[in-house]
Jmol script that loads the backbone (N, CA, C; Angstrom):
load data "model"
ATOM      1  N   UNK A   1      12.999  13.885  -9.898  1.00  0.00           N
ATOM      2  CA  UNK A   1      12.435  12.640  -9.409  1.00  0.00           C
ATOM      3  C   UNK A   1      11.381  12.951  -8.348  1.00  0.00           C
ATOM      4  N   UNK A   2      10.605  12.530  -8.411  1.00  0.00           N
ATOM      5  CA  UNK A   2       9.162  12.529  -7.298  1.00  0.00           C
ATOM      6  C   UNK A   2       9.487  11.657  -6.144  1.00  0.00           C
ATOM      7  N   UNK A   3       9.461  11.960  -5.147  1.00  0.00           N
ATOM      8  CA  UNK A   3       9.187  11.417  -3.845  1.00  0.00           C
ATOM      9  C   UNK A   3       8.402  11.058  -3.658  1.00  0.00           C
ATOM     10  N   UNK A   4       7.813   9.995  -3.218  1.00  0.00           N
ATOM     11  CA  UNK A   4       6.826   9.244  -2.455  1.00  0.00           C
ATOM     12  C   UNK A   4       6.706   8.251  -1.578  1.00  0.00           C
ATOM     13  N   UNK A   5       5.434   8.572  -0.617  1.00  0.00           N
ATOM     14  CA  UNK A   5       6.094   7.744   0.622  1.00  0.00           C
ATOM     15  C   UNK A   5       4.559   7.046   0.495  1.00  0.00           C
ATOM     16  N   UNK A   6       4.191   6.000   1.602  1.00  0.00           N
ATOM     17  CA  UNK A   6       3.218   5.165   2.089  1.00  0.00           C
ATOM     18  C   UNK A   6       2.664   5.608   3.398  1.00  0.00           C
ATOM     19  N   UNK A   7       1.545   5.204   3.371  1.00  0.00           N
ATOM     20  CA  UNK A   7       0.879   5.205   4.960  1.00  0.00           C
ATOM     21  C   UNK A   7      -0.047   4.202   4.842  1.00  0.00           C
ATOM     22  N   UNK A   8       0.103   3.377   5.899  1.00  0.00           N
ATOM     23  CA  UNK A   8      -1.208   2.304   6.520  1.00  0.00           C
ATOM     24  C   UNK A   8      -2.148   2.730   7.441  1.00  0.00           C
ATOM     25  N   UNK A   9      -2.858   2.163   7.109  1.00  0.00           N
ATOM     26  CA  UNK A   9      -4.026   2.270   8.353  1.00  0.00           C
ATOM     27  C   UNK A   9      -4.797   1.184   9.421  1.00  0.00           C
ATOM     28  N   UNK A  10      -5.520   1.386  10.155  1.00  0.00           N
ATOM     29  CA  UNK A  10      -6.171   0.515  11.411  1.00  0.00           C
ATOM     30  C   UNK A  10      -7.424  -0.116  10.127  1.00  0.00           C
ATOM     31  N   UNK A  11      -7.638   0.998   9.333  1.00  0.00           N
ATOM     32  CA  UNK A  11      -9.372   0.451   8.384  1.00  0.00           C
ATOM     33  C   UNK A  11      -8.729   0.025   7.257  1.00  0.00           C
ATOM     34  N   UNK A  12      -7.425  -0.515   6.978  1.00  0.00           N
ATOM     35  CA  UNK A  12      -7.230  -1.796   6.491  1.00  0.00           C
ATOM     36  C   UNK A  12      -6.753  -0.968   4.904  1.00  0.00           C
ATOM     37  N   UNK A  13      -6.433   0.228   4.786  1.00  0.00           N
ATOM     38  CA  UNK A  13      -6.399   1.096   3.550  1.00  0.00           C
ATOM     39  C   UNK A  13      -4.791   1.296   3.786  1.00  0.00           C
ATOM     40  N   UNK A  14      -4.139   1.662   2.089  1.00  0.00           N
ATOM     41  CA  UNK A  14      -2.623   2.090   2.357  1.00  0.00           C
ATOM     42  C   UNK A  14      -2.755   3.344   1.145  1.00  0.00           C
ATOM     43  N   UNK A  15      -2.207   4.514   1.749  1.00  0.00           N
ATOM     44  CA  UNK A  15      -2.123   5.553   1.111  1.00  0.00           C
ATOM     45  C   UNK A  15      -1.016   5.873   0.397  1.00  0.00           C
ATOM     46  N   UNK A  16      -1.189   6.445  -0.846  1.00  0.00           N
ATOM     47  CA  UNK A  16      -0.095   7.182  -1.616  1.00  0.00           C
ATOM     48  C   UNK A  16       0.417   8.172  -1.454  1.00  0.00           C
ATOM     49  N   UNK A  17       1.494   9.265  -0.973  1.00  0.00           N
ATOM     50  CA  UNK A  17       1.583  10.196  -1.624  1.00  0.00           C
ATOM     51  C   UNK A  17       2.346  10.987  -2.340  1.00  0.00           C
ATOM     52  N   UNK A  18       2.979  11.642  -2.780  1.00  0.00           N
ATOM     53  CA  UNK A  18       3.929  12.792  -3.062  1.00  0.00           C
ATOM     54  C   UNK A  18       4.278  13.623  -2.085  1.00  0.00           C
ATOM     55  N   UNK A  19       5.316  14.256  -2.153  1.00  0.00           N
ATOM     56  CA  UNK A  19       6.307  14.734  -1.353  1.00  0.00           C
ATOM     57  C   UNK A  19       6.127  16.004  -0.931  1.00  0.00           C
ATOM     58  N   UNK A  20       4.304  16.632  -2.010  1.00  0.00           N
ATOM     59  CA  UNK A  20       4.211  17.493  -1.162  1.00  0.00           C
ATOM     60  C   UNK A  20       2.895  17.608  -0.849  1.00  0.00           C
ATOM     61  N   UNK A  21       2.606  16.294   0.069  1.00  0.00           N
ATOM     62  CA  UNK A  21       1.673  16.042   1.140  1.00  0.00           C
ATOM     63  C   UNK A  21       0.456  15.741   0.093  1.00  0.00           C
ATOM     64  N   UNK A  22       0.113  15.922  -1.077  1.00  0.00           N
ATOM     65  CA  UNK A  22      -0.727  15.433  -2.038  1.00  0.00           C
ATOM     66  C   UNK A  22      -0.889  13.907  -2.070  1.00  0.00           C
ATOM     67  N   UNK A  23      -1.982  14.130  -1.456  1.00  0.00           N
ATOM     68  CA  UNK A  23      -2.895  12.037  -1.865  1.00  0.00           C
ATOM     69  C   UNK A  23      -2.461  12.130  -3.207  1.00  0.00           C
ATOM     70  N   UNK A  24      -1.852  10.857  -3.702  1.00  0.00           N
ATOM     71  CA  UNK A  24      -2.135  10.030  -4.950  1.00  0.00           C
ATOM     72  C   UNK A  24      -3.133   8.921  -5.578  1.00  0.00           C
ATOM     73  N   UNK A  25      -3.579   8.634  -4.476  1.00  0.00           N
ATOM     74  CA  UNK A  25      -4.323   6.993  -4.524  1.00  0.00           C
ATOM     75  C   UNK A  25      -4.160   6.280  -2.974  1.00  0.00           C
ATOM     76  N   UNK A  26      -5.122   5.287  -3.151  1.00  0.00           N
ATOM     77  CA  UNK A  26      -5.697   4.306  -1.912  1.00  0.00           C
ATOM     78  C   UNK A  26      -5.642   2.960  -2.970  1.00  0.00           C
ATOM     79  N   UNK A  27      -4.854   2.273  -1.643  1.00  0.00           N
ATOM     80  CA  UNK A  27      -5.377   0.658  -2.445  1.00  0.00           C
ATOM     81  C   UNK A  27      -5.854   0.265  -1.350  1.00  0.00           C
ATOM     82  N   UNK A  28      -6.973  -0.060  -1.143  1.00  0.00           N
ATOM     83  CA  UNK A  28      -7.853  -0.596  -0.353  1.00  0.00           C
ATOM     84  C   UNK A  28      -7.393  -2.039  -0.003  1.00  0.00           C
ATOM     85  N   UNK A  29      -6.847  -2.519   0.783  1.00  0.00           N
ATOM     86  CA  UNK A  29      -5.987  -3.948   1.688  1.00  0.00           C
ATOM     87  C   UNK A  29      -7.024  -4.997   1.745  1.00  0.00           C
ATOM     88  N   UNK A  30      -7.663  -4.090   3.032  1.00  0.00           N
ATOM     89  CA  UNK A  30      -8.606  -5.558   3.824  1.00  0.00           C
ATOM     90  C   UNK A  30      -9.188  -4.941   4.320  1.00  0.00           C
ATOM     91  N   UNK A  31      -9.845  -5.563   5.354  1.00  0.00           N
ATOM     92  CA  UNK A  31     -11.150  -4.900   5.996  1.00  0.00           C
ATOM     93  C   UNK A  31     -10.242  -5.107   7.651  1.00  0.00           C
ATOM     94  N   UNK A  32      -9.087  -5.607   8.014  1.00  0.00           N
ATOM     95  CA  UNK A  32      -8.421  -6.004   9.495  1.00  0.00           C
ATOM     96  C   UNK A  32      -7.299  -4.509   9.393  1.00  0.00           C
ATOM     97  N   UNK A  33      -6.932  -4.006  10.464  1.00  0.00           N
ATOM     98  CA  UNK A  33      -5.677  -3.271  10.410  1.00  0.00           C
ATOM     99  C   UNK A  33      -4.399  -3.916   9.747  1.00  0.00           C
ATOM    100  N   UNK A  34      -3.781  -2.971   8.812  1.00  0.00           N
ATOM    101  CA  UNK A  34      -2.800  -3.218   8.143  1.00  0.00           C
ATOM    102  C   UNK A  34      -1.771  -2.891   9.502  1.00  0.00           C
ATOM    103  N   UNK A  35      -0.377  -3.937   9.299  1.00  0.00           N
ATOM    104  CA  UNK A  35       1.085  -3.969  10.283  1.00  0.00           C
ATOM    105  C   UNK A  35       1.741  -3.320   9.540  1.00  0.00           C
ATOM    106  N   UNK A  36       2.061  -3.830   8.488  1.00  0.00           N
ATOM    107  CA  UNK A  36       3.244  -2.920   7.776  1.00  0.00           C
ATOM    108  C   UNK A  36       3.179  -2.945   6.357  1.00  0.00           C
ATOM    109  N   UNK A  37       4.269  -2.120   5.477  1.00  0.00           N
ATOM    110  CA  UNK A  37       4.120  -1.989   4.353  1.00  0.00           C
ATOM    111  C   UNK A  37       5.589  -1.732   3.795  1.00  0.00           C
ATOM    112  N   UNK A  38       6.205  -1.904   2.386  1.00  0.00           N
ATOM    113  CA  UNK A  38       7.046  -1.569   2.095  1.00  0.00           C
ATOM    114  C   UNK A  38       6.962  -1.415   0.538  1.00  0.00           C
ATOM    115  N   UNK A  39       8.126  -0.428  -0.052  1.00  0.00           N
ATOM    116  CA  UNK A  39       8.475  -0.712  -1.579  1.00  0.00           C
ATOM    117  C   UNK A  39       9.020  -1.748  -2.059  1.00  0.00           C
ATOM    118  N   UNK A  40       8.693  -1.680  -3.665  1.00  0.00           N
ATOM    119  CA  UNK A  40       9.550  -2.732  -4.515  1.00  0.00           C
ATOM    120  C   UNK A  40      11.032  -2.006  -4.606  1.00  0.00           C
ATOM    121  N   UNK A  41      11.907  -2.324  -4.725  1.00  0.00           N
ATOM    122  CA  UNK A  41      13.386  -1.414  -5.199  1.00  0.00           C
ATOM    123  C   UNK A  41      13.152  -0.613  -6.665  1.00  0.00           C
ATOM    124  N   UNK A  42      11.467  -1.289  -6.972  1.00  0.00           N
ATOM    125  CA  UNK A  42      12.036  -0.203  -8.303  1.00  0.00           C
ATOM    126  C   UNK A  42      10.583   0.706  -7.765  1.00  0.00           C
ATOM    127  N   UNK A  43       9.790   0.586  -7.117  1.00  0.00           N
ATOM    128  CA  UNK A  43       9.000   1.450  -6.643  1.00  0.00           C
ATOM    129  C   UNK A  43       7.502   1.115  -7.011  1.00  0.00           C
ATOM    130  N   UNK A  44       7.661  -0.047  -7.981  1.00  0.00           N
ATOM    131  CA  UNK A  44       6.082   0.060  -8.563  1.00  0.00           C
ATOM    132  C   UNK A  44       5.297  -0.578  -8.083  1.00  0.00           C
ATOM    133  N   UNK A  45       5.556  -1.417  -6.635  1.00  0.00           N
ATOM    134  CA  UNK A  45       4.950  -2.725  -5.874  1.00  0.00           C
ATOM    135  C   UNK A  45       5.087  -1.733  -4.592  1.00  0.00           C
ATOM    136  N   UNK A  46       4.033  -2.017  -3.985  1.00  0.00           N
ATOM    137  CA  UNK A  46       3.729  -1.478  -2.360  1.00  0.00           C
ATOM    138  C   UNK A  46       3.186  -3.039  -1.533  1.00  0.00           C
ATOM    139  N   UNK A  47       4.273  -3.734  -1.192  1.00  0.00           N
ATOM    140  CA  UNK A  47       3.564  -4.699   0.042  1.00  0.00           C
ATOM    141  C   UNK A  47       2.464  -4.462   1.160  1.00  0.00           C
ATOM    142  N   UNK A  48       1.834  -4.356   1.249  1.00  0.00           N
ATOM    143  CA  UNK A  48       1.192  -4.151   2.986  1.00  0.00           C
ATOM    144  C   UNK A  48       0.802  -6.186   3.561  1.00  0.00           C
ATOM    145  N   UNK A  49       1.365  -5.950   5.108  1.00  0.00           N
ATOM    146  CA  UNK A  49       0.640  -7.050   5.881  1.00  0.00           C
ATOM    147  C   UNK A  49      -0.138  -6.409   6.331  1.00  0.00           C
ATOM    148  N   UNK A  50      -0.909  -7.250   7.074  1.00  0.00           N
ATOM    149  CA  UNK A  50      -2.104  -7.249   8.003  1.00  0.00           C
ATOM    150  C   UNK A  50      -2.380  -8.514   9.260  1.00  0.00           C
ATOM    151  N   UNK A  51      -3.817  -7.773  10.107  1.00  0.00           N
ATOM    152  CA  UNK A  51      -4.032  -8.578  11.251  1.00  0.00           C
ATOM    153  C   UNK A  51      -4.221 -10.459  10.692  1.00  0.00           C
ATOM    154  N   UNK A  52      -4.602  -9.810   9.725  1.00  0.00           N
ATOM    155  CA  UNK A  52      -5.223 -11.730   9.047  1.00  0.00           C
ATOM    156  C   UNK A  52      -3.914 -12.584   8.526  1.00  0.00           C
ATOM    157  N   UNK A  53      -3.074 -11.986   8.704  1.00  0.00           N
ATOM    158  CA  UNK A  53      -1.362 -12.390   8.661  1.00  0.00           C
ATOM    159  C   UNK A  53      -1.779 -12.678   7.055  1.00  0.00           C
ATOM    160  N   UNK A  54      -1.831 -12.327   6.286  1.00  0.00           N
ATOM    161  CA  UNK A  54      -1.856 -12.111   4.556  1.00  0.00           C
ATOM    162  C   UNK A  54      -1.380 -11.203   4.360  1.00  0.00           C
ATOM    163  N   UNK A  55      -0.138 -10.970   3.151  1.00  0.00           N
ATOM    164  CA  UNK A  55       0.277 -10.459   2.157  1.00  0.00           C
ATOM    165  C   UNK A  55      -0.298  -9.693   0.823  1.00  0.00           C
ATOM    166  N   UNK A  56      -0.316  -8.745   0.638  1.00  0.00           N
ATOM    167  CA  UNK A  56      -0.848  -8.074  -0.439  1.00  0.00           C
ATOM    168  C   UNK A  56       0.301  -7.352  -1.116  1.00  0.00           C
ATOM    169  N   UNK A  57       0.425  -7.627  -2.483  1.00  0.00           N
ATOM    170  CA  UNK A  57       1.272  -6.972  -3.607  1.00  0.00           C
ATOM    171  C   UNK A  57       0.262  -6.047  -4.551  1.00  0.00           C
ATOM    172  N   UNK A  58       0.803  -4.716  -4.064  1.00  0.00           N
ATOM    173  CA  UNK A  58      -0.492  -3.398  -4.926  1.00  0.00           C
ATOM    174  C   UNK A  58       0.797  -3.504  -6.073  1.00  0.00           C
ATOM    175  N   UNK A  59       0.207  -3.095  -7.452  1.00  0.00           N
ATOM    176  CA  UNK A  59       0.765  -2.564  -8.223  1.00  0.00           C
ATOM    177  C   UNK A  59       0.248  -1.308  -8.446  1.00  0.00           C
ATOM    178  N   UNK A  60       1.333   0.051  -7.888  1.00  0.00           N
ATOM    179  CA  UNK A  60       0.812   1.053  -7.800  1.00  0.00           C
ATOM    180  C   UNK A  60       0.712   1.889  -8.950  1.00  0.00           C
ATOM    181  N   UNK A  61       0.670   1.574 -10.157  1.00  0.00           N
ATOM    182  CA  UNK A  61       0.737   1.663 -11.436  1.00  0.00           C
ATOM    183  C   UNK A  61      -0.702   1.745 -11.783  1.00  0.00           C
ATOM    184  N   UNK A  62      -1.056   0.671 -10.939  1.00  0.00           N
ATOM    185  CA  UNK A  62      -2.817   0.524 -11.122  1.00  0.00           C
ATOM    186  C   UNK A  62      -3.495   0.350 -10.064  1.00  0.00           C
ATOM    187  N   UNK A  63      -3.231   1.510  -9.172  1.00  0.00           N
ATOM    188  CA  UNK A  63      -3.952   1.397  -7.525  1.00  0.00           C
ATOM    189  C   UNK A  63      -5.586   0.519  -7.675  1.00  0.00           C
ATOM    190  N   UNK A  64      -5.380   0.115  -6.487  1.00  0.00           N
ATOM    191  CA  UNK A  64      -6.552  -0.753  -6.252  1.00  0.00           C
ATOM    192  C   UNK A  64      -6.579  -2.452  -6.587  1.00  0.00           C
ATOM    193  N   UNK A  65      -5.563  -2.552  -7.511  1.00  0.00           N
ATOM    194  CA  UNK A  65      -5.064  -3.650  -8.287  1.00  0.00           C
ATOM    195  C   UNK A  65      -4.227  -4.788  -7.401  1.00  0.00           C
ATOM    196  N   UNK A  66      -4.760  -5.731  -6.603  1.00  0.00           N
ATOM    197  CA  UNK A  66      -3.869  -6.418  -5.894  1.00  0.00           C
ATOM    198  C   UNK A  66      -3.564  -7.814  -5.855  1.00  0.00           C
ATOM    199  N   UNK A  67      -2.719  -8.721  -5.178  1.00  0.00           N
ATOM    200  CA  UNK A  67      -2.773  -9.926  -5.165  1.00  0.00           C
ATOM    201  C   UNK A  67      -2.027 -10.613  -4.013  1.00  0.00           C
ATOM    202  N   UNK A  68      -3.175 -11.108  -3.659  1.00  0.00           N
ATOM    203  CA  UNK A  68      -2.897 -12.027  -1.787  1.00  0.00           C
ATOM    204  C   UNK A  68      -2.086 -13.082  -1.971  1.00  0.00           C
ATOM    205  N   UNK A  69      -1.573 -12.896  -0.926  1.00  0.00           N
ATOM    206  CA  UNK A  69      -0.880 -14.427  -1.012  1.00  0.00           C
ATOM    207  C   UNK A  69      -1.185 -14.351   0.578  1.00  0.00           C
ATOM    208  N   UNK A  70      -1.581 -15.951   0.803  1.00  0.00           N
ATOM    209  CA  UNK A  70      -1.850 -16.640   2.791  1.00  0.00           C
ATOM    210  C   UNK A  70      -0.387 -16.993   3.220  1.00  0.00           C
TER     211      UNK A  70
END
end "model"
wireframe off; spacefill off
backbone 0.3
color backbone group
């Protein structure tokens, strides 16, 4: 099984990676600092919030691929 974890950023980007420190992908958020982020339980959804208090659902299946909710 592959490990993978998340990282947010201040420039509004959330990173992919593998477990051994290898980028996978960027889903590009927003243009405000991202607060936080989490998994789906089955792994294929990456939440990130942000400063603009909006919701983003990445499907990391198809990085870059997202959908806001206010």
């Amino acid at each position: 099984m592959r490990h993978r974890f998340a990282t947010a950023s201040k420039d509004g980007s959330a990173a992919i990676w593998d477990g051994r420190d290898q980028q996978l992908g960027t889903c590009i958020a927003s243009k405000v600092p991202l607060t936080c982020l989490d998994w789906s339980p089955d792994g294929n959804l990456l939440v990130t919030g942000s400063k603009d208090c909006r919701l983003r659902v990445w499907d990391t299946r198809k990085l870059g691929h997202g959908q806001i909710f206010d």
